[in-house]
KOLGU-4560 file (N, C-alpha, C; in nm, 3 decimals, padded with zeros to 5 digits):
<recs>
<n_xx: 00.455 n_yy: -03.223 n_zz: 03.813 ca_xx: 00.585 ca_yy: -03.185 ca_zz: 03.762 c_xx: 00.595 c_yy: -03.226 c_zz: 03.615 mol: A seq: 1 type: UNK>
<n_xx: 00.604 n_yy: -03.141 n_zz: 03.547 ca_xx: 00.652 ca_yy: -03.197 ca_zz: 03.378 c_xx: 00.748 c_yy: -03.231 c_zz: 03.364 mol: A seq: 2 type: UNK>
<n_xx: 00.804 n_yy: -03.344 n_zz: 03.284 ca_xx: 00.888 ca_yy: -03.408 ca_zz: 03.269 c_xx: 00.996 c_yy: -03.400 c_zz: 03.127 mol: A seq: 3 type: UNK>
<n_xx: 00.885 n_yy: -03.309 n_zz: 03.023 ca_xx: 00.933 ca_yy: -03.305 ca_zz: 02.915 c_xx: 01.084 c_yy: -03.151 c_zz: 02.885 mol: A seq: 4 type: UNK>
<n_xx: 01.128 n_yy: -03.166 n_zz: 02.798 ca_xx: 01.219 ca_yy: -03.099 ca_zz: 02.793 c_xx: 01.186 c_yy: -02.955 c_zz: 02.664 mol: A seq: 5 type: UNK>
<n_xx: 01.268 n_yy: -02.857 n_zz: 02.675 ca_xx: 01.231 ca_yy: -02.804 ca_zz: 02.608 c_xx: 01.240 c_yy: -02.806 c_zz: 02.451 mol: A seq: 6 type: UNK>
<n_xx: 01.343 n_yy: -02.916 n_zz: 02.431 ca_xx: 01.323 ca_yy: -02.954 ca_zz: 02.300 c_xx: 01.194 c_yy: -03.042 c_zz: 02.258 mol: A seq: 7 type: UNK>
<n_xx: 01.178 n_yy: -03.151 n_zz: 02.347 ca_xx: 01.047 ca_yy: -03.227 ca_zz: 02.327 c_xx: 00.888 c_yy: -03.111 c_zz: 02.290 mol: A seq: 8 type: UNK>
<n_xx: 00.927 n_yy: -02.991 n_zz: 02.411 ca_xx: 00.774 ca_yy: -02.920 ca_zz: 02.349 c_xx: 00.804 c_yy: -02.866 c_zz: 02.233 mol: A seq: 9 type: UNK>
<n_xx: 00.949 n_yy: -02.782 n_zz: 02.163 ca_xx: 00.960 ca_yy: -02.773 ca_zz: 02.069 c_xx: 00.864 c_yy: -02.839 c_zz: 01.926 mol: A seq: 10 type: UNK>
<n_xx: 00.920 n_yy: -02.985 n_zz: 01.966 ca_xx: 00.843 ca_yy: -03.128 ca_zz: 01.848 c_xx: 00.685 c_yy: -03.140 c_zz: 01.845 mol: A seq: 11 type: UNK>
<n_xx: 00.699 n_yy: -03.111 n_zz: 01.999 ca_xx: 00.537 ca_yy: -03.087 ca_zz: 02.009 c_xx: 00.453 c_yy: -02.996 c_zz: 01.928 mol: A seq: 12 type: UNK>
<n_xx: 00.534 n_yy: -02.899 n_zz: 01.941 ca_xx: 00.446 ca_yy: -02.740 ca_zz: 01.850 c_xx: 00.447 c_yy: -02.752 c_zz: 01.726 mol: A seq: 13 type: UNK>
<n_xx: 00.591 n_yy: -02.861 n_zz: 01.658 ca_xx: 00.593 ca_yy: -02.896 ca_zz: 01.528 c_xx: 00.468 c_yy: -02.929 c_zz: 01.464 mol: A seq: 14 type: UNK>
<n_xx: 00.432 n_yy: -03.052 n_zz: 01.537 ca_xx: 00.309 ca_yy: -03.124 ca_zz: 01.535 c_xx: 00.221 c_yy: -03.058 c_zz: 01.501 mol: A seq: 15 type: UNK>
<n_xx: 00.198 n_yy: -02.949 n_zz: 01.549 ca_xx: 00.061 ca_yy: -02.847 ca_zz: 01.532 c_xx: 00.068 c_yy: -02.790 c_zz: 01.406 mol: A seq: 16 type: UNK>
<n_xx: 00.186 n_yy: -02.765 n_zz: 01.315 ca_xx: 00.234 ca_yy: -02.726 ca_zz: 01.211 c_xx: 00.097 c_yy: -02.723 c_zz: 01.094 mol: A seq: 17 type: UNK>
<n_xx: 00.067 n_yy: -02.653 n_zz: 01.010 ca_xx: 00.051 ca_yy: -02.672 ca_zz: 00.907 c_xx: 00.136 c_yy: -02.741 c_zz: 00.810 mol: A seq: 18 type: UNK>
<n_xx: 00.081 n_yy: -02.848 n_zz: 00.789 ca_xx: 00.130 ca_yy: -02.939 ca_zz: 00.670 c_xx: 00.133 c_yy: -02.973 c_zz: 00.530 mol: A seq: 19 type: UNK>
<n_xx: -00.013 n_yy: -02.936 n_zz: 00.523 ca_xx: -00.059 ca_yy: -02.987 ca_zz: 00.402 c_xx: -00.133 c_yy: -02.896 c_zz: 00.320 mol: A seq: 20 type: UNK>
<n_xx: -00.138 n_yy: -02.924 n_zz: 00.158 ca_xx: -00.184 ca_yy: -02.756 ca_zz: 00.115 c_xx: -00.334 c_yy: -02.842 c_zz: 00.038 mol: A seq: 21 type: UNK>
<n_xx: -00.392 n_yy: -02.727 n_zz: -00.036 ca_xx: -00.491 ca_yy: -02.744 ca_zz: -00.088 c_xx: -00.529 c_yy: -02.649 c_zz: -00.197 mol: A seq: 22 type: UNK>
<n_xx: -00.463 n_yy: -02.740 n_zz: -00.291 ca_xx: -00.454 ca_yy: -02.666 ca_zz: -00.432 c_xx: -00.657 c_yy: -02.614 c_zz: -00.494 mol: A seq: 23 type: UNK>
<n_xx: -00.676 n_yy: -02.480 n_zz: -00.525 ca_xx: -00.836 ca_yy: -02.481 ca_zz: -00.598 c_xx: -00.784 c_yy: -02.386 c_zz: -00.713 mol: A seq: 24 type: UNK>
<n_xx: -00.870 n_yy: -02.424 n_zz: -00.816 ca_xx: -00.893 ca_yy: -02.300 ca_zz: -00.902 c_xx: -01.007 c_yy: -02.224 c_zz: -00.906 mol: A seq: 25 type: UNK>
<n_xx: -01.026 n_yy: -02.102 n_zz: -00.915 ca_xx: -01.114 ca_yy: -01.997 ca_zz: -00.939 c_xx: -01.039 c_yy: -01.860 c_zz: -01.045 mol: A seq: 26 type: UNK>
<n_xx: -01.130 n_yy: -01.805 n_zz: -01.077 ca_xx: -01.114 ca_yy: -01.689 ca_zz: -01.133 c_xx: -01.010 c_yy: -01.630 c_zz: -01.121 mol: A seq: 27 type: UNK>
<n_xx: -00.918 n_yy: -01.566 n_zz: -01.147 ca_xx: -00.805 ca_yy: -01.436 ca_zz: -01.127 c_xx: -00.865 c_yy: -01.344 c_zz: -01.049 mol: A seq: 28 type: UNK>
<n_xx: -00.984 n_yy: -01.291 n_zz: -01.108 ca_xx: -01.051 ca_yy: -01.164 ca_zz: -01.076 c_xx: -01.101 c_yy: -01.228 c_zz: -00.976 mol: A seq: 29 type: UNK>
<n_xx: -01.168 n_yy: -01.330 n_zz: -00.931 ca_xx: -01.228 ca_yy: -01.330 ca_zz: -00.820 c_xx: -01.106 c_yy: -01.363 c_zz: -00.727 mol: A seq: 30 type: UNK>
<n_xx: -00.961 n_yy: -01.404 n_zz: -00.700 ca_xx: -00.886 ca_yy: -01.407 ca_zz: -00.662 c_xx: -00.834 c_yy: -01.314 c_zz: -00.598 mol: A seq: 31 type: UNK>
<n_xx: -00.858 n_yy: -01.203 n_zz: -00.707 ca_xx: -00.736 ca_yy: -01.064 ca_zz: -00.683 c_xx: -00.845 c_yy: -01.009 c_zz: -00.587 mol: A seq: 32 type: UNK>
<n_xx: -00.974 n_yy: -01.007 n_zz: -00.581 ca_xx: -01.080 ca_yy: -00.968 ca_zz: -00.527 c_xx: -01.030 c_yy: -00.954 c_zz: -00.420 mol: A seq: 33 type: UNK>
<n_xx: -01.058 n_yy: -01.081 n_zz: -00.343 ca_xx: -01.013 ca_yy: -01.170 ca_zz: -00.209 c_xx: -00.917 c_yy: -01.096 c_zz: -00.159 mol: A seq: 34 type: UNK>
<n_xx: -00.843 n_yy: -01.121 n_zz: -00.245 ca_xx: -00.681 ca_yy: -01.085 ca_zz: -00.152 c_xx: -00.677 c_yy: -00.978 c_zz: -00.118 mol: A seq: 35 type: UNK>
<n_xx: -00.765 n_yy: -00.880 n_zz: -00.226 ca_xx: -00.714 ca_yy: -00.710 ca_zz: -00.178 c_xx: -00.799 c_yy: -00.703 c_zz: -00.045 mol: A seq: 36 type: UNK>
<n_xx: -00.930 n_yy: -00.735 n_zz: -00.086 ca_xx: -01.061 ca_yy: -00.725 ca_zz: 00.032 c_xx: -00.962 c_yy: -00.744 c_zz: 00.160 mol: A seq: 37 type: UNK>
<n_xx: -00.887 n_yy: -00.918 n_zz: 00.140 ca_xx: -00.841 ca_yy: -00.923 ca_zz: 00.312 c_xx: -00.698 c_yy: -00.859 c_zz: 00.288 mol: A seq: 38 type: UNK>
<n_xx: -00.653 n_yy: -00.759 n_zz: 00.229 ca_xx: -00.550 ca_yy: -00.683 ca_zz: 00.295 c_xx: -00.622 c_yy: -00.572 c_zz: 00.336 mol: A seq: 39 type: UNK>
<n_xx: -00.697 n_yy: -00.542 n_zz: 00.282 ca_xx: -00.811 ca_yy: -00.411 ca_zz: 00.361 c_xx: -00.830 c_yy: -00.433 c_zz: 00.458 mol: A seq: 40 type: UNK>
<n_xx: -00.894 n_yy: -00.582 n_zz: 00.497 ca_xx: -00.937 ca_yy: -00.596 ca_zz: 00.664 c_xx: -00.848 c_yy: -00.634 c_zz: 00.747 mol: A seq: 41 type: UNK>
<n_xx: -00.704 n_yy: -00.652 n_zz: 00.735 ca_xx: -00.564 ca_yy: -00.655 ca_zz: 00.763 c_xx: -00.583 c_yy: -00.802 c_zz: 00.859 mol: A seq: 42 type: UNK>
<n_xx: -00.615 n_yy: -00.907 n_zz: 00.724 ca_xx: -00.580 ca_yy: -01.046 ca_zz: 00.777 c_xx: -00.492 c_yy: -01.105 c_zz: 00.599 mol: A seq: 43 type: UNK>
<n_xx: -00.515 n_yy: -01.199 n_zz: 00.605 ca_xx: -00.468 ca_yy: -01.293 ca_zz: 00.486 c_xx: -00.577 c_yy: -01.392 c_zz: 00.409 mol: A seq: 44 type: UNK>
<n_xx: -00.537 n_yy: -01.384 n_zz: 00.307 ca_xx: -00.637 ca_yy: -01.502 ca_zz: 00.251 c_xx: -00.633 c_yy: -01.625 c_zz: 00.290 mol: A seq: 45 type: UNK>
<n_xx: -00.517 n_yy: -01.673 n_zz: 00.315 ca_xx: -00.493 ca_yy: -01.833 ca_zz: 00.367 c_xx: -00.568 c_yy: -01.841 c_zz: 00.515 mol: A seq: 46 type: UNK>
<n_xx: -00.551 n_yy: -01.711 n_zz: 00.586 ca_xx: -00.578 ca_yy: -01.723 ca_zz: 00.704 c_xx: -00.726 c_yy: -01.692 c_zz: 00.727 mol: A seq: 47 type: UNK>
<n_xx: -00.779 n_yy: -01.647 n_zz: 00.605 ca_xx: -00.949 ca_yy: -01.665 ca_zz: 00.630 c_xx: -01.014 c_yy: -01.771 c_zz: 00.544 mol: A seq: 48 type: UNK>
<n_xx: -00.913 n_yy: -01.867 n_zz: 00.452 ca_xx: -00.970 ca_yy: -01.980 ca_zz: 00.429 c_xx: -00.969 c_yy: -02.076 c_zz: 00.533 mol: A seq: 49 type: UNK>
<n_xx: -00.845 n_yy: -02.052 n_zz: 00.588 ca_xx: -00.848 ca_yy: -02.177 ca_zz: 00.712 c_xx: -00.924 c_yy: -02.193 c_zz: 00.820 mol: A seq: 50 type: UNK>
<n_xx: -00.987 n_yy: -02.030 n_zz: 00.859 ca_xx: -01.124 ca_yy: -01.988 ca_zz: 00.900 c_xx: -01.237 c_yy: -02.093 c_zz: 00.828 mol: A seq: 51 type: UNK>
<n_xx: -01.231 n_yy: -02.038 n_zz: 00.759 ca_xx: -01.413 ca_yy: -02.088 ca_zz: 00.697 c_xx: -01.376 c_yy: -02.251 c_zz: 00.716 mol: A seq: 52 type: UNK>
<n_xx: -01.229 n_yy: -02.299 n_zz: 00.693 ca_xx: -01.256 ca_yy: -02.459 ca_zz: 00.672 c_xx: -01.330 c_yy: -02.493 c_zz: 00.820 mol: A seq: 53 type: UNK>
<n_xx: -01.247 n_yy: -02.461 n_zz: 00.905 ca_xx: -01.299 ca_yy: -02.458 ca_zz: 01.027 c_xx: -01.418 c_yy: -02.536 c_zz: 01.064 mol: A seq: 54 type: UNK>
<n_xx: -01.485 n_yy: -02.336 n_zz: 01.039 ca_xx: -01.600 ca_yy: -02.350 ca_zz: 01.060 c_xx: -01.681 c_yy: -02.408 c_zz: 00.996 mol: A seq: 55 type: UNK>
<n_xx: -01.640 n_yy: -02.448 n_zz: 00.898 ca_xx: -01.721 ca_yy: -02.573 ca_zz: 00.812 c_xx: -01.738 c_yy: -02.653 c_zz: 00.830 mol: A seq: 56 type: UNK>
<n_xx: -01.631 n_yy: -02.737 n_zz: 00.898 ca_xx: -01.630 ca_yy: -02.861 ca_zz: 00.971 c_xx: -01.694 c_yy: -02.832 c_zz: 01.093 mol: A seq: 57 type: UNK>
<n_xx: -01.696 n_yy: -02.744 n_zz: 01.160 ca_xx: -01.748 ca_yy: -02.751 ca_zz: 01.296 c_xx: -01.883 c_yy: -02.723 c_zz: 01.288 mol: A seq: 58 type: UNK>
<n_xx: -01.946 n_yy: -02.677 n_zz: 01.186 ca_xx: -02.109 ca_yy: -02.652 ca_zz: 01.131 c_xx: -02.167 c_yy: -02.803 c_zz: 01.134 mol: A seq: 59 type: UNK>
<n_xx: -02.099 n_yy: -02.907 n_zz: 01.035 ca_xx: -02.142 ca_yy: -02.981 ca_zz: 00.979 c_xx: -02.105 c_yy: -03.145 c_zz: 01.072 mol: A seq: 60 type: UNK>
<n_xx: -02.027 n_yy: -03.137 n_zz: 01.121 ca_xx: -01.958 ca_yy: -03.220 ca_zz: 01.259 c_xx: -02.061 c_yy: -03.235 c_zz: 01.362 mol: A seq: 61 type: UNK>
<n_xx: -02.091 n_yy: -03.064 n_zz: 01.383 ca_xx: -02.184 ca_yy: -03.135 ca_zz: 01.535 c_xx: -02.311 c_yy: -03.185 c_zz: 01.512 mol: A seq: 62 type: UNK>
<n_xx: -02.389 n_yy: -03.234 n_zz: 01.375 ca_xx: -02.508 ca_yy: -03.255 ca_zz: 01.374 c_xx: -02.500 c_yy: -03.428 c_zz: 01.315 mol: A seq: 63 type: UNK>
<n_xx: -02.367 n_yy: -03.478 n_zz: 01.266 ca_xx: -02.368 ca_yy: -03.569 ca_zz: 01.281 c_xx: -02.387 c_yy: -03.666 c_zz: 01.366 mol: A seq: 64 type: UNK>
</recs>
């Protein structure tokens, strides 16, 4: 039986939130690149950097 309420899972999902940013510089042009490329493939840029961080960490994690 769960005990929690539906505000508590609310706080919960908070939690999962994106929080924190991560300022880079690069190019304009290689910028504008990006962005158009992933509106072509109908995702986002943030949402295929947060991809690669990922998988970056999860490349380099399991061989530690």
């Amino acid at each position: 039986m769960e005990t929690g309420t539906v505000a508590d899972k609310k706080k919960s999902k908070k939690k999962d939130l994106k929080d924190s940013q991560l300022i880079i510089r690069i190019a304009g042009a290689d910028r504008d690149r990006f962005v158009a490329l992933c509106e072509e493939l109908d995702t986002s840029a943030a949402r295929e950097i947060r991809r690669f961080i990922r998988d970056f960490l999860a490349s380099h994690e399991d061989g530690s």
